[in-house]
MOPAC internal coordinates of N, CA, C and O (Angstrom, degrees):
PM7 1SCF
backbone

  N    0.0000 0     0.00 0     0.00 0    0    0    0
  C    1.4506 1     0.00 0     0.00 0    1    0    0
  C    1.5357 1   110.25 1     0.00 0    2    1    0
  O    1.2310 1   115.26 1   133.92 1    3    2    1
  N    1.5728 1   126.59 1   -46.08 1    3    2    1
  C    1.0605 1   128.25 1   142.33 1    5    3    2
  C    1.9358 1   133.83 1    -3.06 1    6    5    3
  O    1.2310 1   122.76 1   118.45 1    7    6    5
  N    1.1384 1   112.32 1   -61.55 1    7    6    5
  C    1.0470 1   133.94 1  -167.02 1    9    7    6
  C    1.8622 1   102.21 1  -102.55 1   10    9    7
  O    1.2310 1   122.05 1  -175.72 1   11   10    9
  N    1.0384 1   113.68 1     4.28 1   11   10    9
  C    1.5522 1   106.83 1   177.98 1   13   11   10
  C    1.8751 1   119.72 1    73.50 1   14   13   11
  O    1.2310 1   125.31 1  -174.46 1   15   14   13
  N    1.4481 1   107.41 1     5.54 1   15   14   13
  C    1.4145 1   104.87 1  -170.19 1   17   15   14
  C    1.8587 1   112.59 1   -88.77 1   18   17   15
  O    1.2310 1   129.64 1   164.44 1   19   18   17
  N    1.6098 1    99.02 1   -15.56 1   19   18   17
  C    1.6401 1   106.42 1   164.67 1   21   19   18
  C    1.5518 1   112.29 1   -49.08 1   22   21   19
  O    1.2310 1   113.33 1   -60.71 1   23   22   21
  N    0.8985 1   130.21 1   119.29 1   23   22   21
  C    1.8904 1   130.01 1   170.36 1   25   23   22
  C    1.0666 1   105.67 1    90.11 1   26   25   23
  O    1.2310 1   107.95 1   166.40 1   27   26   25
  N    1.0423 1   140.10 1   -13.60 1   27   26   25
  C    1.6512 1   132.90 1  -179.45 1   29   27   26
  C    1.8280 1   112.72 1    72.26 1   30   29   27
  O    1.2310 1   105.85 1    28.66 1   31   30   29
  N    1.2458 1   143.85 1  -151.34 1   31   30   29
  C    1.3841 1   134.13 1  -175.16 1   33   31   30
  C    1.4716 1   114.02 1   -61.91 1   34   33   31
  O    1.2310 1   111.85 1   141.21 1   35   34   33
  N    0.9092 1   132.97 1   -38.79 1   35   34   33
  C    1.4153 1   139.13 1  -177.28 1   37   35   34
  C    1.4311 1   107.92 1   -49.79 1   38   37   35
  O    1.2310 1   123.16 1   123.82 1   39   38   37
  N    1.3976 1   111.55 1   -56.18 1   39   38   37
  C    1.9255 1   126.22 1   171.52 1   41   39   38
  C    1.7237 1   104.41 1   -31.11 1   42   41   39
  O    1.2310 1   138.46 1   119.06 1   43   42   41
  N    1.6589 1    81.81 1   -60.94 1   43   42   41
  C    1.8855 1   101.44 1  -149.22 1   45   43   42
  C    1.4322 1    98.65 1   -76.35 1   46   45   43
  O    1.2310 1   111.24 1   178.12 1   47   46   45
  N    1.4566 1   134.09 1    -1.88 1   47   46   45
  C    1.6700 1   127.80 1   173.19 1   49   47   46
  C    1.7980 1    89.07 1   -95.91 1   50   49   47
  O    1.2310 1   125.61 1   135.20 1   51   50   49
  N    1.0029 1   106.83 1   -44.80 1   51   50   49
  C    1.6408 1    86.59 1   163.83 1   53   51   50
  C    0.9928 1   142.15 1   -93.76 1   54   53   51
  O    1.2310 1   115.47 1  -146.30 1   55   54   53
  N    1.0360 1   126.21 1    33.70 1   55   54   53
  C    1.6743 1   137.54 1   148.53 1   57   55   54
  C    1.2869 1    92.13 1   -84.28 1   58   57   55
  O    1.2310 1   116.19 1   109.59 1   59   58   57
  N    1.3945 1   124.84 1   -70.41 1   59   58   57
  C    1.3222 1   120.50 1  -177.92 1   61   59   58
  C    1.2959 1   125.24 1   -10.13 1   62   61   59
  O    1.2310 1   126.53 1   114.56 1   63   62   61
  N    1.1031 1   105.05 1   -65.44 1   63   62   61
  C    1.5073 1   133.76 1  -163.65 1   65   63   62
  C    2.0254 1    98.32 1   -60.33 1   66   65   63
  O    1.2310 1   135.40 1   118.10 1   67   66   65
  N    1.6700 1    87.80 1   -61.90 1   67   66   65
  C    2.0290 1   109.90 1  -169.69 1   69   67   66
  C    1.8639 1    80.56 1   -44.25 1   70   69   67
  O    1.2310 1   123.64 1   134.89 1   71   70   69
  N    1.1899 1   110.63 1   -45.11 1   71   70   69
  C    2.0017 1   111.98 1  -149.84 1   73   71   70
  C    1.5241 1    92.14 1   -72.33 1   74   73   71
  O    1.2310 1   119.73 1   134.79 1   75   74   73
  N    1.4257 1   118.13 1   -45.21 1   75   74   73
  C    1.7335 1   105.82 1   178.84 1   77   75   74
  C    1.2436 1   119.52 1   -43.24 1   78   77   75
  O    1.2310 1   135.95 1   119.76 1   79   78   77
  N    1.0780 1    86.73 1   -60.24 1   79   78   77
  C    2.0678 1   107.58 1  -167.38 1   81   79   78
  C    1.8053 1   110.23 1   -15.75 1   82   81   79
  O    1.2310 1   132.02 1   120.38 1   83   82   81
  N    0.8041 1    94.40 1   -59.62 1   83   82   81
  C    2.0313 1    92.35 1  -164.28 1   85   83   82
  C    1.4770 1    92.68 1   -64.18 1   86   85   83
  O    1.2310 1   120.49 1   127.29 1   87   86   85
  N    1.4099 1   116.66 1   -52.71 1   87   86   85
  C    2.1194 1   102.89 1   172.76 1   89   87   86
  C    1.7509 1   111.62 1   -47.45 1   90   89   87
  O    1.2310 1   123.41 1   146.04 1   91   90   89
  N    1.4096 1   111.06 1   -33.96 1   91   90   89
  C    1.6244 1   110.71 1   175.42 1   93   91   90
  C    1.1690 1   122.94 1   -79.45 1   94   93   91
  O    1.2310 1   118.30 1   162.56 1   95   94   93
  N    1.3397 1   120.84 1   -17.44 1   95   94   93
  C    1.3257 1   125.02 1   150.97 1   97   95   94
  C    1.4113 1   130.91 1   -93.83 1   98   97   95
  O    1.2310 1   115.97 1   153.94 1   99   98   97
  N    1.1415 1   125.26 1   -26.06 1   99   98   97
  C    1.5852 1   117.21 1   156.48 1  101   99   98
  C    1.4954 1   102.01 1   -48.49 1  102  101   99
  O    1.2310 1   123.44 1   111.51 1  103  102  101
  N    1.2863 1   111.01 1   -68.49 1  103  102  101
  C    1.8803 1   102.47 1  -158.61 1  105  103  102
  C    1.5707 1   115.00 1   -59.15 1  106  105  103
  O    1.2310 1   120.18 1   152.18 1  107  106  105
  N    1.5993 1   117.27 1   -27.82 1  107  106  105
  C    1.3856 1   111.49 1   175.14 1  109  107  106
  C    1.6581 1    99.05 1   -66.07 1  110  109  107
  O    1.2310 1   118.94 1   141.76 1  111  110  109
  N    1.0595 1   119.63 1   -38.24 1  111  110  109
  C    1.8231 1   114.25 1  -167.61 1  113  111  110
  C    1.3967 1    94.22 1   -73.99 1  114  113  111
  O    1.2310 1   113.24 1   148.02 1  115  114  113
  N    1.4532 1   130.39 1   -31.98 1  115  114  113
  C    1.7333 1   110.01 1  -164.86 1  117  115  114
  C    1.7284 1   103.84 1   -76.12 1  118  117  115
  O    1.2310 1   123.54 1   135.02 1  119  118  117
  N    1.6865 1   110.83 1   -44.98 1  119  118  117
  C    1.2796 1    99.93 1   144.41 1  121  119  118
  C    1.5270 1   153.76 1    15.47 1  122  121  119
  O    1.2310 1   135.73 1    74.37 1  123  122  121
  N    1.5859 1    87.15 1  -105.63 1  123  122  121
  C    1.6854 1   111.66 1   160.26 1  125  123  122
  C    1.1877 1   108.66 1   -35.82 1  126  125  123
  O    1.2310 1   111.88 1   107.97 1  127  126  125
  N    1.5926 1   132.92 1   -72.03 1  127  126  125
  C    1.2030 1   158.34 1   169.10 1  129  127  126
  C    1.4672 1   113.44 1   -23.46 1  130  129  127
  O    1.2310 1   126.06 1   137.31 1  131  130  129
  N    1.6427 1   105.95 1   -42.69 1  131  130  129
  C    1.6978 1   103.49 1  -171.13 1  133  131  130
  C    1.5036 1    99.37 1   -90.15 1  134  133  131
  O    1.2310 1   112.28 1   155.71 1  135  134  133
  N    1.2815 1   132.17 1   -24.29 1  135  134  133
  C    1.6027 1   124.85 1  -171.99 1  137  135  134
  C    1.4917 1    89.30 1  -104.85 1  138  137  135
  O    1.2310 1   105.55 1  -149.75 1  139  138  137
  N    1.0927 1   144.38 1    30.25 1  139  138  137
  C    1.2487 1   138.36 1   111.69 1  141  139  138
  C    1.5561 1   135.94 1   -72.74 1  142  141  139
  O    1.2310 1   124.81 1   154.32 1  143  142  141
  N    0.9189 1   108.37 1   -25.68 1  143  142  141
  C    1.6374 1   141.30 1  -153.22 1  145  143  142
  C    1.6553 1    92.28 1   -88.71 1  146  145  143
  O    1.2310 1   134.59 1   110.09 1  147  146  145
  N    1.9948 1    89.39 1   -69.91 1  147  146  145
  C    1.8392 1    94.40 1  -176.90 1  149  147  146
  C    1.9588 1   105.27 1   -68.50 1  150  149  147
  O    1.2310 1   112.35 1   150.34 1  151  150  149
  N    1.0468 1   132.05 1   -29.66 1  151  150  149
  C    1.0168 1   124.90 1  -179.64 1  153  151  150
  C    1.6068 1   125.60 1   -77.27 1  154  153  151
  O    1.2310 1   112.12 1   167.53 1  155  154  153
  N    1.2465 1   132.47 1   -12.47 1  155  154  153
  C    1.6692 1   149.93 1   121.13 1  157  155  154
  C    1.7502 1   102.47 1   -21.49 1  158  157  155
  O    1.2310 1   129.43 1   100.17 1  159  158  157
  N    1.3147 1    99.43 1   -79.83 1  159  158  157
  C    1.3684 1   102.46 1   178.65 1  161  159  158
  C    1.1331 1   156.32 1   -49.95 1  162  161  159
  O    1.2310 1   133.92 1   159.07 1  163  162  161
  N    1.5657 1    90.69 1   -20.93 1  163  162  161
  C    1.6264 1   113.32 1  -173.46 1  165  163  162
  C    1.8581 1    96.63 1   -80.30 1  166  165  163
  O    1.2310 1   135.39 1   138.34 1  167  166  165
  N    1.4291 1    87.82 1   -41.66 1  167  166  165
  C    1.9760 1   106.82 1  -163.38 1  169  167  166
  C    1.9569 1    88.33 1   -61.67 1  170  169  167
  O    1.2310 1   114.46 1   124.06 1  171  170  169
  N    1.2227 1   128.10 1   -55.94 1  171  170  169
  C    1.1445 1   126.62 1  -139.37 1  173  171  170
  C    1.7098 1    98.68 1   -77.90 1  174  173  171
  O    1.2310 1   127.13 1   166.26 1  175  174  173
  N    1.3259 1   103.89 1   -13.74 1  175  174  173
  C    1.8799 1   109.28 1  -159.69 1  177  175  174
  C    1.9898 1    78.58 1  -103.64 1  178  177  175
  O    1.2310 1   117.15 1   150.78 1  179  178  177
  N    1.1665 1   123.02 1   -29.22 1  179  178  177
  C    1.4553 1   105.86 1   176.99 1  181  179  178
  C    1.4067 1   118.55 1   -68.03 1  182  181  179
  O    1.2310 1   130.92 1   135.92 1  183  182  181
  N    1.2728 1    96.54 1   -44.08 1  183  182  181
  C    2.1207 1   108.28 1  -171.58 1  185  183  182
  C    1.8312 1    85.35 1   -57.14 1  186  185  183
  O    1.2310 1   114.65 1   132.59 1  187  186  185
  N    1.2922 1   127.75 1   -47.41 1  187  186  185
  C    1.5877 1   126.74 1  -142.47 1  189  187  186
  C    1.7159 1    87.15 1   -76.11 1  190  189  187
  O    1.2310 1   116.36 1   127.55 1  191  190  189
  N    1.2971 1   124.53 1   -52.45 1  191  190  189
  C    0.8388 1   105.66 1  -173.41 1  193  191  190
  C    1.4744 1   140.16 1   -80.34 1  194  193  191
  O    1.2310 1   125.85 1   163.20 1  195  194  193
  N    1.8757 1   106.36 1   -16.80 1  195  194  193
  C    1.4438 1   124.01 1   160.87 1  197  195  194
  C    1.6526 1   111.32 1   -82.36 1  198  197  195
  O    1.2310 1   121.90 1  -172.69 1  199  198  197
  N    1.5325 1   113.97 1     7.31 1  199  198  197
  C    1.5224 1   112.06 1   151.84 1  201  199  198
  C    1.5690 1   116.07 1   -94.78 1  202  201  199
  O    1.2310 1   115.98 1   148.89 1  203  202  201
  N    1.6314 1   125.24 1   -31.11 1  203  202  201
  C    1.2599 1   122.95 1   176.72 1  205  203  202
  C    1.2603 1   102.34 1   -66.21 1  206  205  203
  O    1.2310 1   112.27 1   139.15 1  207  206  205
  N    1.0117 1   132.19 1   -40.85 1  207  206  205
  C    1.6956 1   134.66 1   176.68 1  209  207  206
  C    1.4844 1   116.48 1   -45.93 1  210  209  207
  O    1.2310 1   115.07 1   145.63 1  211  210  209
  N    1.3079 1   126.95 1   -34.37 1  211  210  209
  C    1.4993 1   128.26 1   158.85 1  213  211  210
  C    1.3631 1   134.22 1   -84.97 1  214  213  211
  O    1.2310 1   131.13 1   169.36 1  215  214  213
  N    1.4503 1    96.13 1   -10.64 1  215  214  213
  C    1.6337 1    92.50 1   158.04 1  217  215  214
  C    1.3433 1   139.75 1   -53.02 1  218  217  215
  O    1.2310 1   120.10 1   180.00 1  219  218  217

């Protein structure tokens, strides 16, 4: 089972697949993470600068 020879091809495209997964989920979460990240930023550099504006 180790070695992928349980099931013949059908097994071994899914291991494949089981073995991607955590690279397919890191990059969707780093993602998520950055248009959160840039969107914090965008908001915080607007307020700063539509607050210097009333000074």
């Amino acid at each position: 089972m180790h070695f992928g020879t349980f099931g013949g091809l059908p097994t071994r495209i899914l291991y494949v697949f089981v073995g991607l997964s955590p690279l397919i989920l890191f990059i969707t979460g780093f993602v998520m993470w950055w248009y959160r990240y840039r969107g914090k930023t965008v908001v915080s550099r607007t307020v700063e600068i539509s607050q210097s504006g009333q000074n």
